[in-house]
C-alpha positions as CSV (number, residue, x, y, z in Angstrom):
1,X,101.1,146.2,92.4
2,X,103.3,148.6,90.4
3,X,105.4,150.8,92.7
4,X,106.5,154.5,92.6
5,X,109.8,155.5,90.5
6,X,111.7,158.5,90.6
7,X,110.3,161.4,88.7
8,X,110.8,165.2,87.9
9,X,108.1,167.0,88.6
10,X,107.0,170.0,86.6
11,X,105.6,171.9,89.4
12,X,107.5,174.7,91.4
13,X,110.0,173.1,94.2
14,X,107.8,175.9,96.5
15,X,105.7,172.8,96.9
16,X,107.9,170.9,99.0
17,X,108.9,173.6,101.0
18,X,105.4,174.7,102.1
19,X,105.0,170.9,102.8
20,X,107.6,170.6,105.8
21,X,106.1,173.7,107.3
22,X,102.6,172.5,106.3
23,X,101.2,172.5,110.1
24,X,102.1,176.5,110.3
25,X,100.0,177.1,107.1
26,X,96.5,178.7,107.0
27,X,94.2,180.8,104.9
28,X,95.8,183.8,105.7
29,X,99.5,183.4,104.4
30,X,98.8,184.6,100.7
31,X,102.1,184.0,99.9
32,X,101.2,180.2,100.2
33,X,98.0,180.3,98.9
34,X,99.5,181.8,95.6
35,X,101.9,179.1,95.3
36,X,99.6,176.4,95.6
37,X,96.6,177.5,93.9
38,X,99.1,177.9,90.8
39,X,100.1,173.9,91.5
40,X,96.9,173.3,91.4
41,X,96.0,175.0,88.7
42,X,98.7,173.4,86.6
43,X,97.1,169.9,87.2
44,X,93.2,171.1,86.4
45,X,94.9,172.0,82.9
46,X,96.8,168.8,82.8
47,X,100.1,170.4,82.7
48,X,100.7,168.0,85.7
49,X,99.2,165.5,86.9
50,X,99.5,163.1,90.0
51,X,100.9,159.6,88.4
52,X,101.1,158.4,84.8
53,X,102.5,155.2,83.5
54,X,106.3,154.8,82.3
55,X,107.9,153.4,79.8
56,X,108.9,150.4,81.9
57,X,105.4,149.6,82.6
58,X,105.7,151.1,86.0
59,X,103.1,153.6,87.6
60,X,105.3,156.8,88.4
61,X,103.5,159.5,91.3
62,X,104.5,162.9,91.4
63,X,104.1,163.8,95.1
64,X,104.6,167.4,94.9
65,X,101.4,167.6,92.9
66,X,100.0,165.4,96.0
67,X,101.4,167.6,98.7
68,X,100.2,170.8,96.4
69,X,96.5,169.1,96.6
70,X,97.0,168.5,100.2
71,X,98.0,171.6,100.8
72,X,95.3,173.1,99.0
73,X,93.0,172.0,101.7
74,X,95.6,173.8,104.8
75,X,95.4,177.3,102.6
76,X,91.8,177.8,100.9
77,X,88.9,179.3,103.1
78,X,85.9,177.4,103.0
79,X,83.7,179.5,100.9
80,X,80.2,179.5,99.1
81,X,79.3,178.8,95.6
82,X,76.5,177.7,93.3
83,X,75.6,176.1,90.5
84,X,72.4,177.5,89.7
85,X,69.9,175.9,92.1
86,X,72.7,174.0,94.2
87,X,74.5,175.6,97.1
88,X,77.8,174.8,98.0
89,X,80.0,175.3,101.2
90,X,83.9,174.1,100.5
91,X,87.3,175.0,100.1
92,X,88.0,173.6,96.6
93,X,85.8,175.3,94.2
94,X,83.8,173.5,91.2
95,X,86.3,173.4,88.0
96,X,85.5,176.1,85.4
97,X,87.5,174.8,82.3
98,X,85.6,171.8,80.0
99,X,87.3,172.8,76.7
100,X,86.1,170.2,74.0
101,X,84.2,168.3,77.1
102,X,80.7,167.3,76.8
103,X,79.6,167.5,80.3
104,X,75.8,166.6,80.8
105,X,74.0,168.4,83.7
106,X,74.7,166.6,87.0
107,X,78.0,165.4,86.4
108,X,80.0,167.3,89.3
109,X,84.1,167.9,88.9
110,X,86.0,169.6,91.7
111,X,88.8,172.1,90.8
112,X,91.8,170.5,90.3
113,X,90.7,167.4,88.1
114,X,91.7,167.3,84.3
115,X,89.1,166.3,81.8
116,X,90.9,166.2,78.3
117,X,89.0,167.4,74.8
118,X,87.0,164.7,73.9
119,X,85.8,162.9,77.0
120,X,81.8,163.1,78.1
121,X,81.1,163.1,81.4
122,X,77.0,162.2,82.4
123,X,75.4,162.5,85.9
124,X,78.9,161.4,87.6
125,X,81.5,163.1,90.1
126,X,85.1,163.6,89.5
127,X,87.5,164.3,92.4
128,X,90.3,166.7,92.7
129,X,93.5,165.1,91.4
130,X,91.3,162.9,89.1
131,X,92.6,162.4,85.4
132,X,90.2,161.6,82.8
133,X,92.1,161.1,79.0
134,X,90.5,162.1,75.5
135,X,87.4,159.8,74.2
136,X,86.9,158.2,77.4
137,X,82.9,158.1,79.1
138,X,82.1,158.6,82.8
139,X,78.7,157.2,82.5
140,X,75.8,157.9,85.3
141,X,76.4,157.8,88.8
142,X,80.4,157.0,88.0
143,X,82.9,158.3,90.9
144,X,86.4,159.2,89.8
145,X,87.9,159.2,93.3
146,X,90.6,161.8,94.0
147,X,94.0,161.1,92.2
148,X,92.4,158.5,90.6
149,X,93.9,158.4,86.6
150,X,92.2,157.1,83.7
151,X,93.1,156.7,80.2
152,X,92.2,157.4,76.6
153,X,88.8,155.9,75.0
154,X,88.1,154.0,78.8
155,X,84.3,153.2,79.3
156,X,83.6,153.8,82.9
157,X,79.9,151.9,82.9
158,X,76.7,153.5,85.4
159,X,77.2,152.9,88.9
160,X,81.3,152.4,88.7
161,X,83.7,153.7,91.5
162,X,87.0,154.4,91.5
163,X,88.5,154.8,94.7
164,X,90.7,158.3,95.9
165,X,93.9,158.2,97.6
166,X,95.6,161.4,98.8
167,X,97.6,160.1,101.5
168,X,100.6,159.4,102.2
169,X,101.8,161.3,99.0
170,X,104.0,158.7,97.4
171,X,100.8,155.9,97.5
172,X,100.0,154.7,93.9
173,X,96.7,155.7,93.1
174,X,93.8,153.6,90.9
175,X,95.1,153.1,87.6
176,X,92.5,152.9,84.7
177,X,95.0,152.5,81.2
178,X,93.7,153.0,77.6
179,X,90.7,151.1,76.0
180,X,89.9,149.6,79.1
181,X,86.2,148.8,79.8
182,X,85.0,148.8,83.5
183,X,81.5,147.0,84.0
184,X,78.5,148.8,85.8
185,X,79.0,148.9,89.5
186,X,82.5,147.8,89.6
187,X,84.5,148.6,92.7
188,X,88.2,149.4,91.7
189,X,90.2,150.9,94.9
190,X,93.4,150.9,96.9
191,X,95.7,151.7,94.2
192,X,94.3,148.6,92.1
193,X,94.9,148.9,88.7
194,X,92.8,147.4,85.4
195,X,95.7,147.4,82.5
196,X,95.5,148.7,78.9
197,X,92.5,147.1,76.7
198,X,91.3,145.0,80.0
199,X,87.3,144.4,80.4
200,X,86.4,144.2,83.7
201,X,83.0,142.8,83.9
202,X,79.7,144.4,85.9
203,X,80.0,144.0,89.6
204,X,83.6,142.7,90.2
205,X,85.7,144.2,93.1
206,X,89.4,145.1,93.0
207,X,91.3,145.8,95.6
208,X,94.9,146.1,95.8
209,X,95.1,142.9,97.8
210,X,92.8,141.4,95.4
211,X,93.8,137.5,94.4
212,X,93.5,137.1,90.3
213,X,93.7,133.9,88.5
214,X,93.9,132.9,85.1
215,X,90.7,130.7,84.4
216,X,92.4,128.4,82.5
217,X,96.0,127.5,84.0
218,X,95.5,128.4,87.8
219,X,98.2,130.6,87.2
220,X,98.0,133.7,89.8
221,X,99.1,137.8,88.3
222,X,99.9,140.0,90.4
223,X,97.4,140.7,93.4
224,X,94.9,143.9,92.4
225,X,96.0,144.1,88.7
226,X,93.8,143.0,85.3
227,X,96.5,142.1,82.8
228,X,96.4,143.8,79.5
229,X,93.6,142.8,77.3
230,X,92.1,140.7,79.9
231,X,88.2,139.7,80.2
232,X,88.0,139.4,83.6
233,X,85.0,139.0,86.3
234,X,84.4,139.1,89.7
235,X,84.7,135.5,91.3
236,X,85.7,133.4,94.4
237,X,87.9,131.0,95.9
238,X,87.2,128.7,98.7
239,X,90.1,129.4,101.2
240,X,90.3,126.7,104.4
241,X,89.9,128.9,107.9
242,X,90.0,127.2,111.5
243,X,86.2,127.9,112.1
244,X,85.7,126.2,108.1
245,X,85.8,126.6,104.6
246,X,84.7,130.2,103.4
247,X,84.5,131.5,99.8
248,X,87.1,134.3,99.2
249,X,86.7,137.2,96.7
250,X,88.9,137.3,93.8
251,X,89.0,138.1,89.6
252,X,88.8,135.5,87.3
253,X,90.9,135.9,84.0
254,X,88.5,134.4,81.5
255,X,90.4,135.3,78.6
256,X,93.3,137.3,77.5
257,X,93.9,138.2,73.8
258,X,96.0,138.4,71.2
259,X,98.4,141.6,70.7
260,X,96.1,144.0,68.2
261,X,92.8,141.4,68.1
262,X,89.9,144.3,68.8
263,X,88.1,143.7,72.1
264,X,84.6,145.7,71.9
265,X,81.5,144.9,73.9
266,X,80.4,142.3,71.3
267,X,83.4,140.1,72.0
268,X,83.3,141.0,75.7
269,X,79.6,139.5,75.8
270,X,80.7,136.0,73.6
271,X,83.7,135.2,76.1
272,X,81.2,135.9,79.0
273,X,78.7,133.3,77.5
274,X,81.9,130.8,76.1
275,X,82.2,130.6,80.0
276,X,78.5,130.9,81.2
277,X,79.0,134.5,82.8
278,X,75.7,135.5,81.1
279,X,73.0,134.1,78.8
């Protein structure tokens, strides 16, 4: 799994000071509450955002825009709201800002998620902390967990969930990078990450203790990651245990492309029947 490197956060050091006197915080200290909501704010516009990918490959958090979403929690009153017909009790308000969105009714997106121009969101649900890049599909009942990032021209499939992670504030979140394809009713959590141009197919789990082997050699990646322009499904390995043998969850790398070959849903569907995935 990658790991956290330093980085400079764009968001007002007032963060971090709020944060070591977080348990003396409540709805009532304004002064607080301005300073966070304006963190916050700054993320729902996607001026900052929770972890992003570096140049060396490595995911990078910024955990002052964590502690500013925790925070957010210690310093907002619950309050109501609707959405025409739907009632609501919360602290974090529904986010107001969808410029150059399509948003279909029933998708849900709490304040404090950034949805770029471009991206269509159907029936799905988008946590606070969640990024969601340009051209990229939530499709129905999709759940972008809370700090979870995803990447340009991604197709989230019906039924997939990305898991949230909020604490402790340095933990890598779930890492969905450009042109990657997740299958319907994929489980992606713990921080696991599906690399750039990756097709995970329908129903595989990853965790970020997740085992993944290349179909071919035996050879093992890195546990909870889908290499880069991977086709990948969900499998299992028989593992020897003191009461008997059992079959373990894991991915199976079916296939891995060439640098700048296209990998669409056509060629995601051959390399699933080369291996007699699906008919």
């Amino acid at each position: 799994m990658s790991t956290s490197e330093s980085f400079s956060s764009p968001l007002d050091p007032v963060v971090d000071e709020l944060w070591e006197r977080r348990a003396e915080l409540n709805p009532d200290d304004s002064d607080a509450r301005k300073a966070v909501v304006a963190a916050v704010d700054a993320i729902d516009a996607g001026e900052a955002r929770v972890a992003q990918v570096a140049a060396s490959g490595a995911v990078v958090v910024d955990e002052r825009a964590k502690r500013a979403i925790l925070l957010s929690f210690k310093v907002l009153p619950m309050v109501e709201s609707a959405a025409g017909a739907f009632q609501y009790h919360d602290r974090v308000p529904l986010k107001t800002r969808f410029d150059g969105v399509r948003v279909v009714p029933g998708a849900i997106v709490r304040w404090g998620a950034h949805i770029a121009p471009g991206a269509v969101l159907m029936p799905s649900y988008t946590n606070i902390g969640g990024y969601v890049d340009s051209g990229t599909l939530v499709d129905t009942w999709a759940t972008v967990g809370s700090c979870a990032q995803v990447g340009r021209n991604v197709h989230l499939s019906g039924g997939v969930g990305l898991g949230g992670v909020l604490e402790p504030p340095n933990a890598v979140p779930v890492v969905i990078e450009d042109e990657a394809f997740v299958g319907s009713r994929c489980m992606v959590v713990e921080g696991a990450r599906v690399r750039r141009g990756a097709k995970l197919g329908a129903g595989a789990i990853l965790t970020s203790s997740t085992h993944v082997f290349d179909a071919t050699t035996g050879e093992e990646y890195p546990r909870g990651e889908v290499p880069e322009r991977a086709v990948a499904v969900g499998s299992s390995k028989i593992k020897s245990f003191p009461g008997g043998e059992f079959a373990m969850p894991c991915v199976l790398v079916l296939r891995v492309l060439a640098e700048g070959e296209i990998h669409d849903k056509l060629a995601l569907n051959d390399v699933l029947r080369e291996h007699g995935v699906a008919t």
